[in-house]
GUNUMAR-867799 format. One record per residue (C-alpha): x, y, z; residue number from 1. Coordinates in steps of 0.25 Angstrom, whole numbers. Example, Ala and Ser with C-alpha at 12.3 -4.5 7.8 and 13.67 -1.06 7.14 Angstrom:
! GUNUMAR-867799
ATOM      X      Y      Z    n
ATOM     49    -18     31    1
ATOM     55     -4     29    2
END
This chain:
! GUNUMAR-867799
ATOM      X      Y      Z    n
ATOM    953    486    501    1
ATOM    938    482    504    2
ATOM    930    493    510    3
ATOM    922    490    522    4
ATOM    907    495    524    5
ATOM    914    498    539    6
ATOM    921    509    536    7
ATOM    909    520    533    8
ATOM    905    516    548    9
ATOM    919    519    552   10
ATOM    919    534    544   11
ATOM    907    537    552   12
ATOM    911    533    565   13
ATOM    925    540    564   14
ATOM    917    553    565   15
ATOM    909    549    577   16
ATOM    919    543    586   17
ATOM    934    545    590   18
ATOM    938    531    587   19
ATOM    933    518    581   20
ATOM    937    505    584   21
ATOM    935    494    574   22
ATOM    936    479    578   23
ATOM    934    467    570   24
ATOM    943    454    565   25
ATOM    958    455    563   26
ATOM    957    459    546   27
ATOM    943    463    546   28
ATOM    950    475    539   29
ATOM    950    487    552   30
ATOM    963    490    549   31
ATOM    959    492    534   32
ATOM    948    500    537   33
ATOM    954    509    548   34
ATOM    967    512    539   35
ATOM    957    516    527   36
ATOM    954    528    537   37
ATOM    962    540    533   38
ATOM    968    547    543   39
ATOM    973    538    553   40
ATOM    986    532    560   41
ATOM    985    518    560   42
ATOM    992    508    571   43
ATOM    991    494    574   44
ATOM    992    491    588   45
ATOM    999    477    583   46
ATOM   1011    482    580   47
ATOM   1020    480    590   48
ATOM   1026    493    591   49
ATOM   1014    501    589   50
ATOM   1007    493    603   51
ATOM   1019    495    608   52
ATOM   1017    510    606   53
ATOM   1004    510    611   54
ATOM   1004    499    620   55
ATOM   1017    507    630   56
ATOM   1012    521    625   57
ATOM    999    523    622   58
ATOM    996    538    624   59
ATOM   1007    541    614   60
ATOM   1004    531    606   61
ATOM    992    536    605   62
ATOM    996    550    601   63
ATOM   1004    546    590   64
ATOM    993    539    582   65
ATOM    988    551    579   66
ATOM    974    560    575   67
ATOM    969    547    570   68
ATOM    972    532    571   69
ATOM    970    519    570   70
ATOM    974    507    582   71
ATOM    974    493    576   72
ATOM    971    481    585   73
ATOM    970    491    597   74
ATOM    965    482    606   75
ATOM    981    478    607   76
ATOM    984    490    616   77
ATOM    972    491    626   78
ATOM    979    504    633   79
ATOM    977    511    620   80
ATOM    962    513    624   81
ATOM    962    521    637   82
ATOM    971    531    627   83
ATOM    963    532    617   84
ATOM    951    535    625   85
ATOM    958    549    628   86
ATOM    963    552    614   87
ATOM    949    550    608   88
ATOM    941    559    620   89
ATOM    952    571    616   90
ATOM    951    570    601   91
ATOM    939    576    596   92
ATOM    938    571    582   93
ATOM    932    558    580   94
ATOM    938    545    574   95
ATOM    952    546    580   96
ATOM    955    532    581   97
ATOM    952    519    576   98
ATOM    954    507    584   99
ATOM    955    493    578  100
ATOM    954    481    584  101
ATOM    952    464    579  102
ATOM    947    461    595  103
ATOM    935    467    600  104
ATOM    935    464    615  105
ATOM    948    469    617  106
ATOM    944    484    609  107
ATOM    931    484    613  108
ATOM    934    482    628  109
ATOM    944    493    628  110
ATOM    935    503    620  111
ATOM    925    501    630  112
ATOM    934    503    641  113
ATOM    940    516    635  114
ATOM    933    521    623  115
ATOM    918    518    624  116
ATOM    911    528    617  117
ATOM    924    533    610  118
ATOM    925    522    599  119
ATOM    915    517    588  120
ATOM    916    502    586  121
ATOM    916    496    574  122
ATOM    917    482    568  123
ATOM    925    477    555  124
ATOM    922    463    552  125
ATOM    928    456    540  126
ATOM    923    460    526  127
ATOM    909    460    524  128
ATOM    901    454    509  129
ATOM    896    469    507  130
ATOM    911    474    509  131
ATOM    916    462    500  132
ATOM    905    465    489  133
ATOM    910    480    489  134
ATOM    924    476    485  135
ATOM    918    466    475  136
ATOM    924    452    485  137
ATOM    908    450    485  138
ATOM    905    440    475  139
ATOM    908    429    481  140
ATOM    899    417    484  141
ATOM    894    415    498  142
ATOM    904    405    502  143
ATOM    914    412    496  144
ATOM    911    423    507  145
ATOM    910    414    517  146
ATOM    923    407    516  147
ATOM    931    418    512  148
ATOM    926    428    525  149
ATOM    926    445    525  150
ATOM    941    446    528  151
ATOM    947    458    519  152
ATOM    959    453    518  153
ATOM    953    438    511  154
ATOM    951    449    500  155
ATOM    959    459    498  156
ATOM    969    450    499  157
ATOM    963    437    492  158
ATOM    967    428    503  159
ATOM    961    414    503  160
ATOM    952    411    517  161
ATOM    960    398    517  162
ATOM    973    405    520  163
ATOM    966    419    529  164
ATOM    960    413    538  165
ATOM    969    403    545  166
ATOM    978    414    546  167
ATOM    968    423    551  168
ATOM    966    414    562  169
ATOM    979    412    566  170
ATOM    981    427    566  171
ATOM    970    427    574  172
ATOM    973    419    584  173
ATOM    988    426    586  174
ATOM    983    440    588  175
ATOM    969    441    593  176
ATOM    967    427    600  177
ATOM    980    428    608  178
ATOM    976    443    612  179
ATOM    962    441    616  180
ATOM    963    426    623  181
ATOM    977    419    628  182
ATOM    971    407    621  183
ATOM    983    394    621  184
ATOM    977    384    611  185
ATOM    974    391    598  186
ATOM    971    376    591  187
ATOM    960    375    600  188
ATOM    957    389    597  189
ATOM    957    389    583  190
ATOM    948    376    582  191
ATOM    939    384    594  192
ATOM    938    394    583  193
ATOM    934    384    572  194
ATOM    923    378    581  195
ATOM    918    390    582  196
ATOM    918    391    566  197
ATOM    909    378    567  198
ATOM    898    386    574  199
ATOM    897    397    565  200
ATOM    882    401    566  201
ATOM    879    393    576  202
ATOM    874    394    590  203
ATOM    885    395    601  204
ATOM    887    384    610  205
ATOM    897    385    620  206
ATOM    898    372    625  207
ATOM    900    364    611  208
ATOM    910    374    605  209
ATOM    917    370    620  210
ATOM    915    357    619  211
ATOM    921    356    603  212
ATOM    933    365    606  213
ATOM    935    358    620  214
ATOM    938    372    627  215
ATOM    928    377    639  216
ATOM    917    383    637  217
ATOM    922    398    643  218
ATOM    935    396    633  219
ATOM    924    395    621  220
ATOM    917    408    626  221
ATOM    932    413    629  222
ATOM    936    409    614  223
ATOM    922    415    606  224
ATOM    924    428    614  225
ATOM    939    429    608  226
ATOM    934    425    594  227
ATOM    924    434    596  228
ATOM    932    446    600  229
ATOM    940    444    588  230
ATOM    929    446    578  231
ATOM    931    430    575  232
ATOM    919    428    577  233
ATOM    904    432    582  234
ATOM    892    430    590  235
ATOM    877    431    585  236
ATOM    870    432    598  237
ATOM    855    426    600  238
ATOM    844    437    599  239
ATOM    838    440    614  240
ATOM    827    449    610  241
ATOM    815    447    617  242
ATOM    808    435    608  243
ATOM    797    423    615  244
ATOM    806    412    610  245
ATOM    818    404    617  246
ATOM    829    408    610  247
ATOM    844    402    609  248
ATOM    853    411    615  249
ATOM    867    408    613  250
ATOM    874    416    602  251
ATOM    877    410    587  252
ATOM    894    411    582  253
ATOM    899    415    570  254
ATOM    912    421    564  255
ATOM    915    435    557  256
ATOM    920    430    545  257
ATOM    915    416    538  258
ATOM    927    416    531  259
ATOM    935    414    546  260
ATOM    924    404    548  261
ATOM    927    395    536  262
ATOM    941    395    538  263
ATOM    939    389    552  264
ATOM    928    378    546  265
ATOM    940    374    536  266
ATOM    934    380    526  267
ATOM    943    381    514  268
ATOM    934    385    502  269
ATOM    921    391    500  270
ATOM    916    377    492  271
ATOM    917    371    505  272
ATOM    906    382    511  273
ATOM    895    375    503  274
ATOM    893    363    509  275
ATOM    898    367    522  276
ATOM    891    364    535  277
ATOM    891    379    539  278
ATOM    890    386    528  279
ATOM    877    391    532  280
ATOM    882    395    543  281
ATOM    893    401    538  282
ATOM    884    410    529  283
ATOM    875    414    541  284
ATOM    888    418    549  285
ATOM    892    427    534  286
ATOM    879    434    534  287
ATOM    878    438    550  288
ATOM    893    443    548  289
ATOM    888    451    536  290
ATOM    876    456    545  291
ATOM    888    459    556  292
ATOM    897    467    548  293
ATOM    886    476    540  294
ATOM    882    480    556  295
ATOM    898    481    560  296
ATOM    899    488    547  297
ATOM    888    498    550  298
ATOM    894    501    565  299
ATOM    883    493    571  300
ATOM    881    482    580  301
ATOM    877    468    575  302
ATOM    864    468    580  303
ATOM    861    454    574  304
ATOM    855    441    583  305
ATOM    853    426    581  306
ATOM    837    422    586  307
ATOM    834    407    588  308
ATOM    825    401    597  309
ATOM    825    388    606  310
ATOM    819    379    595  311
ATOM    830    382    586  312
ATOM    822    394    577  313
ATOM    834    404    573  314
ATOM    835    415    565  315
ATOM    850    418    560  316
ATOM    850    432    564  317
ATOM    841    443    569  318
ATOM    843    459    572  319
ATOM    835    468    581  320
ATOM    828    479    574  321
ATOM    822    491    580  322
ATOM    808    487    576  323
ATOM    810    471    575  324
ATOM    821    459    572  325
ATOM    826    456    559  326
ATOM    828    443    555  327
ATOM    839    437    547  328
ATOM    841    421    543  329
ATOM    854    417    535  330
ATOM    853    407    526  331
ATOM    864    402    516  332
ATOM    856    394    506  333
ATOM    853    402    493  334
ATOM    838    397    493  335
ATOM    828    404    499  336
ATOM    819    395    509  337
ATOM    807    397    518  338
ATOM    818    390    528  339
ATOM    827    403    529  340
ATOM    815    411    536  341
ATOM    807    400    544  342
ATOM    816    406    558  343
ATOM    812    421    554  344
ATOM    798    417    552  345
ATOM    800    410    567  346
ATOM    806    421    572  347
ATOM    800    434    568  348
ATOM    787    431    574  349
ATOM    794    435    587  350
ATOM    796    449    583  351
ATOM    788    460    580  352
ATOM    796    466    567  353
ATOM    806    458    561  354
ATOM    815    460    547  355
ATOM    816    446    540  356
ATOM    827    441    532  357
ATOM    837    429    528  358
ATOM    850    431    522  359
ATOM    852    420    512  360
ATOM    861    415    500  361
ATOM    848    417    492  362
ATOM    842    428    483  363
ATOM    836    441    491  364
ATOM    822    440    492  365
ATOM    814    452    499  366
ATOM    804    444    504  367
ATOM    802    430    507  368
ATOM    790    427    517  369
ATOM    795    440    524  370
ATOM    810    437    524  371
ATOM    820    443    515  372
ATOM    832    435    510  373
ATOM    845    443    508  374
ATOM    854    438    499  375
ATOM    867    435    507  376
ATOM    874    445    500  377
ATOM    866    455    502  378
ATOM    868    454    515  379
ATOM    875    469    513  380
ATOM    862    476    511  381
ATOM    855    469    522  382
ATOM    854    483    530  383
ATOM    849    490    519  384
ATOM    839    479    517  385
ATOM    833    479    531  386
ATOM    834    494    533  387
ATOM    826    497    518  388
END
């Protein structure tokens, strides 16, 4: 079993809340990582019998899960939530319950509704390349990492991508599509889902991806805010700070897992990623998920933002600090090139403080006309970088 830099967040919360609930991708490994707890009744609210338990008895069920528990896929049996409410304000130890959940609207909504202030969120995305380097699956080349994806079970396993992930969309589409939308035409879906892989680090346009997928402009918004509920994939908003420049405002797409995303571009091998149309893209989209899951791994918001202005200038990812911006471009080439820092040199004239950096396939340098290139696999010490 690979250990996941998560669980030291989720000790520490256990002691400070009465339940946690943990949401992220079907086998992202939630179930893993709850069941590594010791002390707790575990149930999975997909079993018939055991929703049919909770579903028709709720109070009782309840009360036979015992001191401490575990509900899989809780967002199965909504009623569960108002119980649960009245359990957690009588128990006076912390961490009773762990709730587990692969769609956040649905859990999310109904924590709000009846446990707000109760429950510690947390997010489990797939394996991360710090997490991979720990259980020694981390000497791989870059496009090694990017075609095989963070899913555990890829590796502890040793399932070829070729065979995983067409089943993991299929899977997907039986479960967490059908619950969350009643949509008819899964072909269209699925090659909906493949455009949208076609994107990948770009700016989202509504209108095109429309016109491409020949669906309506609401079923498009419709369809990202499933895929996006289901932890397929994820927004990177513009930056609205207040800067003296027009800027873009529409927000950039890209996946949770690059491995899901080559699969979906018919990728079959890693050799074809080096001549690949996207492959830089595919490497910006690994590097701002990798950013993602150290702050989801921390218990922290992704507090990270795209900037690009009017006339195209665009920096591939910034992040509010409390004394300033810090800049962060992504580059794959292993060469490093006044190029990688002409939109930061643009850019951080605007802002009184800013903490310069590009992420590259390069050798670390500390300092290169006031930028810092970070090797990409270095990226697992980029918090202690910034915060020395």
């Amino acid at each position: 079993m690979i250990n996941r830099d998560l669980e030291k967040t989720l000790f520490e919360l256990l002691q400070k809340f009465p339940a946690i609930n943990i949401t992220g991708p079907r086998q992202s490994g939630k179930t893993t990582l709850a069941k590594n707890l010791t002390g707790y009744n575990y149930f999975s609210l997909e079993n018939p019998d055991t929703r049919l338990f909770a579903e028709s008895d709720p109070r009782g069920f309840l009360r036979s899960a015992g001191e401490k528990f575990i509900l899989d896929e809780v967002q199965h049996v909504p009623a569960l939530f108002s119980y649960l409410q009245e359990i957690l304000d009588n128990r006076r130890e912390n961490g009773k319950a762990i709730l587990l959940g692969s769609q956040s609207f649905l859990v999310n909504q109904h924590i709000s509704q009846s446990l707000a202030g109760r429950v510690a969120l947390l997010k489990l995305l797939p394996l991360s390349y710090s997490e991979l380097q720990n259980a020694n699956f981390g000497g791989q080349n870059i496009d090694n990492v990017l075609f095989k994806g963070g899913y555990p079970r890829l590796y502890n396993e040793d399932i070829d991508p070729v065979y995983f992930f067409p089943n993991y969309i299929e899977t997907y589409l039986q479960r967490d599509v059908r619950l969350l939308k009643n949509i008819e035409n899964q072909t269209t879906f699925v090659r909906f889902i493949k455009l949208c892989a076609g994107r990948v680090g770009q700016i989202l346009d509504f209108s095109s991806l429309a016109n491409d997928a020949g669906i309506a402009v609401n079923t498009v918004k419709s369809w990202l805010s499933v895929l996006e509920a289901s932890y397929i994939l994820y927004f990177l908003q513009p930056y609205s700070g207040n800067v003296n420049r027009r800027l873009i405002k529409s927000p950039k797409l890209y996946f949770y897992d690059t491995g899901l995303a080559c699969s979906l571009l018919n990728i079959e091998n890693e050799k074809q990623l080096a001549t690949f149309y996207l492959r830089g893209n595919l490497f910006e989209n690994f590097v701002l998920s990798e950013l993602f899951k150290a702050r989801y791994n921390g218990g922290l918001p992704a507090n990270y933002f795209y900037l690009r202005d009017s006339k195209g200038v665009e920096v591939d990812c910034i992040q509010e600090l409390s004394d300033g911006i810090r800049f962060i471009e992504i580059k794959s080439s292993e060469t490093l090139s006044t190029d990688h820092i002409k939109n930061i040199v643009s850019m951080r004239n605007l802002f009184k403080n800013t903490e310069n950096y590009v992420i590259y396939a390069g050798q670390s340098i500390q300092d290169f006309h006031g930028v810092v290139f970070v090797n990409w696999k270095e990226t697992r010490n980029f918090d202690k970088q910034k915060n020395e």
